[in-house]
C-alpha positions as CSV (number, residue, x, y, z in Angstrom):
1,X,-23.7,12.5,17.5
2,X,-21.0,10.5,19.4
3,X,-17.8,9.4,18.5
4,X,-18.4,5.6,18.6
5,X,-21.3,6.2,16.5
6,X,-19.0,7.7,14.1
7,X,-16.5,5.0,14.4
8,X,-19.4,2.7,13.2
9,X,-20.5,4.4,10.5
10,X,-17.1,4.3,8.9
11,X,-16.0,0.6,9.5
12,X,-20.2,0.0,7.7
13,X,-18.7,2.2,4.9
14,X,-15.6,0.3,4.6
15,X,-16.4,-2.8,5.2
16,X,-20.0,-2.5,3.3
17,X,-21.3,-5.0,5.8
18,X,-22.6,-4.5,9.5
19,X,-21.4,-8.0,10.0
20,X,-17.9,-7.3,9.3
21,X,-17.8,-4.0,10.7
22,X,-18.9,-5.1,14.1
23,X,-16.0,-7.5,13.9
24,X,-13.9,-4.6,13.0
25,X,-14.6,-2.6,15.7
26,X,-15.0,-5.9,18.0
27,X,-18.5,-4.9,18.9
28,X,-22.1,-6.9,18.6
29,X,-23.9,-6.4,15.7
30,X,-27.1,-5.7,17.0
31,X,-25.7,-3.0,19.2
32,X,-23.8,-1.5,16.2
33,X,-26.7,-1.7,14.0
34,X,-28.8,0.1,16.9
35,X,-26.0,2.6,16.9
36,X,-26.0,2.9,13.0
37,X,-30.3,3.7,13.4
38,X,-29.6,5.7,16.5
39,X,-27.5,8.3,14.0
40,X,-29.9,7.9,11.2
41,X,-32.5,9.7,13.6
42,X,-30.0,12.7,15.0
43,X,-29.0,13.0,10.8
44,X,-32.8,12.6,9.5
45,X,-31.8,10.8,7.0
46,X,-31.2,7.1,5.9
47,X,-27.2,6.6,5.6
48,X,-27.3,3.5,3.9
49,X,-29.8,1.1,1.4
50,X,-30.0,-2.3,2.9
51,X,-29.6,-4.2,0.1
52,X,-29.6,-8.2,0.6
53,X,-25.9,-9.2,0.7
54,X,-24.1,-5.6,1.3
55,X,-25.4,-2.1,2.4
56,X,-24.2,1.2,-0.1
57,X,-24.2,4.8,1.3
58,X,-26.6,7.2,0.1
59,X,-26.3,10.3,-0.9
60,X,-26.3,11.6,2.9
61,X,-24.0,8.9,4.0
62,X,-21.5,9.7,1.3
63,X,-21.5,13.5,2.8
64,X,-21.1,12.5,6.2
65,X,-18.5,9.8,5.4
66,X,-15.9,13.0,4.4
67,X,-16.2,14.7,7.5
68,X,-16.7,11.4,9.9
69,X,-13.6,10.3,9.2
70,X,-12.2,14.1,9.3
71,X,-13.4,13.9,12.8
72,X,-12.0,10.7,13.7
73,X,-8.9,11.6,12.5
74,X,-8.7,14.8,14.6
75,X,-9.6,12.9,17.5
76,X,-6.5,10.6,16.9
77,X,-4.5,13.7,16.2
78,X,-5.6,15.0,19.9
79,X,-4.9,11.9,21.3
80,X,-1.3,11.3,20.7
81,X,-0.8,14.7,21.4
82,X,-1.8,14.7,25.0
83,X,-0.1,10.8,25.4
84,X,3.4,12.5,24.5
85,X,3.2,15.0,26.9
86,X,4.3,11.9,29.3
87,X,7.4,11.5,27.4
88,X,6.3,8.2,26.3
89,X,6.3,6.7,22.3
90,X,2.9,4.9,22.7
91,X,-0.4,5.3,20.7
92,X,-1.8,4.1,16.9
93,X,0.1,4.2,14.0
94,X,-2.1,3.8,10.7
95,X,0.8,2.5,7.9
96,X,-0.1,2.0,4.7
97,X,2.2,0.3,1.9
98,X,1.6,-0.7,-1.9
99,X,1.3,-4.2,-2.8
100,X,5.1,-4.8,-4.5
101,X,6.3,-3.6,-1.4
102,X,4.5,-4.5,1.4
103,X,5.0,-8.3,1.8
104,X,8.5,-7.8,0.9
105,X,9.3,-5.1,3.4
106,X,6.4,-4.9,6.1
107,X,6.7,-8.5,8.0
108,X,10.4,-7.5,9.1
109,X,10.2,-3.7,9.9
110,X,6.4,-4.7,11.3
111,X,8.4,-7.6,14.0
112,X,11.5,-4.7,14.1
113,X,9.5,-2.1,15.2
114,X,7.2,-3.8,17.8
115,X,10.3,-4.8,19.5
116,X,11.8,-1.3,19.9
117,X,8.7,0.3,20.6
118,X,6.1,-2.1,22.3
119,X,3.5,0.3,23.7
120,X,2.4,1.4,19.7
121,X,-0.1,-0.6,18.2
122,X,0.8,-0.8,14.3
123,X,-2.8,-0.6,11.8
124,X,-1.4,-1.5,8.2
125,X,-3.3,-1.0,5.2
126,X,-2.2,-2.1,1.8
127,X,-3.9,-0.1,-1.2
128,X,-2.5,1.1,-4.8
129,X,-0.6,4.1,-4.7
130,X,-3.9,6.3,-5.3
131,X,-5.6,4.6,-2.5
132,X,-2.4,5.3,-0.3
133,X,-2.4,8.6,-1.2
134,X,-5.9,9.4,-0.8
135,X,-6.1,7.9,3.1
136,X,-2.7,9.7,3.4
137,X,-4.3,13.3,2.6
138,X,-7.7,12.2,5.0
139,X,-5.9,11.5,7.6
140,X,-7.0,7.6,7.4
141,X,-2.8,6.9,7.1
142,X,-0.4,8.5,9.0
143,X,2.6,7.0,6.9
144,X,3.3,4.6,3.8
145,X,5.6,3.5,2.3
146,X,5.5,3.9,-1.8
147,X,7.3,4.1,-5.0
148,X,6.1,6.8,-7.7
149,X,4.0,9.3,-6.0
150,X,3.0,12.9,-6.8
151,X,4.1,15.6,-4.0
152,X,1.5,18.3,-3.2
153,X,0.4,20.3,-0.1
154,X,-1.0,17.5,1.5
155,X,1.9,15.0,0.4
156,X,5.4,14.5,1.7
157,X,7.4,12.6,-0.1
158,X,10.8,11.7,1.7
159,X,12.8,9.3,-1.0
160,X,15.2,6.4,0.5
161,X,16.7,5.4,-2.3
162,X,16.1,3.2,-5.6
163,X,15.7,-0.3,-6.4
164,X,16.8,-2.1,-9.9
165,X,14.2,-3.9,-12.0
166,X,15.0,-7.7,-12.9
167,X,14.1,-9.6,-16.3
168,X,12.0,-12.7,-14.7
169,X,12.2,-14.9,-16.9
170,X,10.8,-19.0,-17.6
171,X,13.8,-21.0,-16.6
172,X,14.8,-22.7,-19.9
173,X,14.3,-19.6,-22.1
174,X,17.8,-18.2,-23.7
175,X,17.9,-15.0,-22.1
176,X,18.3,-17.1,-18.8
177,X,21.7,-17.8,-19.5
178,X,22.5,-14.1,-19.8
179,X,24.9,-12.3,-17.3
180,X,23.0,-9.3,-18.2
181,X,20.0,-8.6,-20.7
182,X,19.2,-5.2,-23.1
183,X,15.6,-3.7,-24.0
184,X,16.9,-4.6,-27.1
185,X,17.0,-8.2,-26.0
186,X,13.3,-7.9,-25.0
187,X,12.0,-7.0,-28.7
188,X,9.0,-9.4,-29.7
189,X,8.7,-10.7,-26.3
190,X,5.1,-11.6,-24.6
191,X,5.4,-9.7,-20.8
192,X,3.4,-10.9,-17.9
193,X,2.4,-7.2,-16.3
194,X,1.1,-6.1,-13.0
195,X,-2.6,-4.2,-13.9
196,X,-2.4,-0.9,-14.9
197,X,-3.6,0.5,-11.4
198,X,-0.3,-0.6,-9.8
199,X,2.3,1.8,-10.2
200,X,5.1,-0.5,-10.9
201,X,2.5,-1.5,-14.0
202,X,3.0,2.0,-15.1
203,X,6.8,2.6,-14.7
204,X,6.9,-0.7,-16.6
205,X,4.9,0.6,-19.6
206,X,7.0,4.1,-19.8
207,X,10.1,2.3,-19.7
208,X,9.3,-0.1,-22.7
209,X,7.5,3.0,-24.5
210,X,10.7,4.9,-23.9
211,X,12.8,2.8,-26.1
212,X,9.9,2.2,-28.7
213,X,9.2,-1.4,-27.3
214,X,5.3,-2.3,-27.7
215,X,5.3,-5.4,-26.7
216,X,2.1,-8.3,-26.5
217,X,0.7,-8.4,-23.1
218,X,-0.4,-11.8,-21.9
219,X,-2.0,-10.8,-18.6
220,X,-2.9,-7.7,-16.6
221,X,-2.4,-9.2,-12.8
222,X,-3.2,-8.1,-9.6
223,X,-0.4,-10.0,-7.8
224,X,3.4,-10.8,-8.3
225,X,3.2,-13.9,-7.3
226,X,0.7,-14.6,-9.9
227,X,3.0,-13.1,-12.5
228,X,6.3,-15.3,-11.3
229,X,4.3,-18.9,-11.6
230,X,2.9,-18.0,-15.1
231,X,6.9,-16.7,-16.0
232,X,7.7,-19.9,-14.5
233,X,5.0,-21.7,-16.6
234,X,6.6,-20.1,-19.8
235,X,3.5,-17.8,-20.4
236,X,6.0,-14.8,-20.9
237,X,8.6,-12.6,-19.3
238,X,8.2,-10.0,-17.0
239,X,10.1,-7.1,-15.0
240,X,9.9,-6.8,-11.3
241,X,11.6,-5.4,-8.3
242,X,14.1,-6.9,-6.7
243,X,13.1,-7.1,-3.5
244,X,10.9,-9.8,-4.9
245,X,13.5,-11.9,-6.3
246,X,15.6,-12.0,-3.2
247,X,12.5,-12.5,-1.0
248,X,10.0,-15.0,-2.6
249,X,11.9,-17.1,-5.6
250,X,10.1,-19.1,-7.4
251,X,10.7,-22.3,-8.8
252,X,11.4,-22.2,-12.6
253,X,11.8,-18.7,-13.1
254,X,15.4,-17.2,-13.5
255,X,15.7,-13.5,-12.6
256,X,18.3,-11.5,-15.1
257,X,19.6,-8.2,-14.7
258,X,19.7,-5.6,-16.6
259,X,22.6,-3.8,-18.8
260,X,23.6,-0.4,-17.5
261,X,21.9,1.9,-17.3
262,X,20.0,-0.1,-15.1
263,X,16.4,0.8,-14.7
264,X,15.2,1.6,-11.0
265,X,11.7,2.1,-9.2
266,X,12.0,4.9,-6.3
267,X,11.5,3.7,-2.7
268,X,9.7,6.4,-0.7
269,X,8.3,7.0,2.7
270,X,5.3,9.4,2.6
271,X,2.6,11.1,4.6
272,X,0.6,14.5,5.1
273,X,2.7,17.5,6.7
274,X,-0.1,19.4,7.7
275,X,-1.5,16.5,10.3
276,X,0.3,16.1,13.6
277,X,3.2,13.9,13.3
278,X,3.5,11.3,16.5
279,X,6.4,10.9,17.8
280,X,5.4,7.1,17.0
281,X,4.7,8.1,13.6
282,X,8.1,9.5,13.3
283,X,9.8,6.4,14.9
284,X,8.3,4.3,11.9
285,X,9.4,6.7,9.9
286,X,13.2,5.7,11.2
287,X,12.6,2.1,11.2
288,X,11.1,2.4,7.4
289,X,14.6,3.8,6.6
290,X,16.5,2.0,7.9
291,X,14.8,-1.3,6.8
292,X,15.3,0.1,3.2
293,X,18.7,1.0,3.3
294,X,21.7,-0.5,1.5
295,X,22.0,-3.7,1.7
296,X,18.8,-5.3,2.1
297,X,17.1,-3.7,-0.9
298,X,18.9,-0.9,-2.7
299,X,21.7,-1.4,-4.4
300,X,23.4,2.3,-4.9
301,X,26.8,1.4,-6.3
């Protein structure tokens, strides 16, 4: 069993495709795939049904997946290890971030960081916050940046501050011309919500069911973006972060804050404290904070 032929294996799980794994791992696919059947003989066992348009793990493969990327994740861990013995910040980072942050935040800090610290490849991943904190507690991630996530053994959660929520809403409703809006003023409204799975969804839901607001959802989304452009259609109104609003207006949609107190998502940094900590890892760490700080994002007056 070799460690390339574990690298394969993975990117084949991930990817569900030998096609786009190879591309992955910037390999040919008939050598990948003759690694992939190479492994299948050491194991004795078939790692994945061929199926016409995608492979799936079997049973076997789903066992070895856990500890394959275990392994790889070690390996990484040894890596950086022995590289900082030179005194040097170099190596892989794996970053992960949630989608309402991520294409407000990354693009900067990403450009930022490569500039102070060159000789660090950067590997971003953007998942929900379970999916973050899942490849966090593997070893798949060695940071991320989140809002709402639960601490545990395998979790660090280091907060950087908060962020206020915005009413978005259509540009010629009433509440537009508000200096400032209530719950209150929200009553019998139609929102425009981000899917359940998304955390911001969630903090959302408990902040209308904490002041006994039930309110008619018009769509479950999957993107902000898609959300603003239906506000801006005059589908409904929504609340969002306001690192949004200050990064990616859009047309037709007036953002509105709220009366105090003014409801806030937490902005935090997280990975796994029992994994070795690079000192590149660290050094994003920095940058992440620093890129979050007051004023760019977080408004702490």
């Amino acid at each position: 069993m070799e460690i390339h032929q574990l690298r394969y294996f993975v990117a084949v799980a991930d990817e569900g495709s030998f096609s786009r794994a190879a591309a992955k791992v910037r390999v040919a696919q008939p050598s990948l795939s003759q690694q992939i059947r190479k492994l299948e003989a050491e194991i004795g066992q078939p790692l994945f049904d061929r199926l016409p348009r995608s492979v799936v793990l079997t049973e076997a493969g789903r066992c070895l997946l856990e500890y394959a990327r275990q392994i790889l994740a070690s390996i990484g861990d040894a890596r950086r290890s022995v590289d900082e013995l030179k005194g040097k910040i170099a190596g892989d980072v794996a970053v992960g971030a949630i989608p309402t942050i991520a294409p407000y935040v990354l693009p900067e800090l990403v450009v930022t960081f490569q500039k102070h610290y060159p000789d660090v490849t950067l590997h971003i991943v953007e998942d929900v916050t379970e999916g973050i904190a899942r490849r966090i507690e593997s070893g798949e991630l060695d940071v991320a940046l989140a809002s709402t996530c639960q601490k545990s053994p395998t979790l660090r959660v280091e907060h950087l501050g908060n962020e206020p929520l915005l009413a978005l809403v259509p540009e010629g409703h009433p509440l537009a011309k508000e200096s400032v809006v209530s719950f209150d003023d929200l009553k019998s409204q139609r929102f425009l919500l981000l899917h359940e799975m998304h955390c911001l969804s969630q903090q959302v839901h408990h902040l209308l069911e904490s002041r006994r607001l039930y309110p008619e959802v018009a769509l479950a989304g999957s993107q902000l973006s898609t959300i603003a452009n239906m506000v801006a259609a005059g589908i409904g109104l929504s609340i969002v972060p306001q690192m949004m609003v200050k990064h990616h207006a859009t047309p037709g949609c007036v953002s509105v804050p709220f009366a105090e107190p003014v409801p806030e998502r937490e902005l935090n940094v997280v990975y796994n404290p029992l994994r070795f900590q690079s000192k590149a890892a660290a050094a994003f760490r920095k940058e992440a904070a620093a890129a979050i700080s007051p004023p760019k994002f977080v408004d702490r007056e």
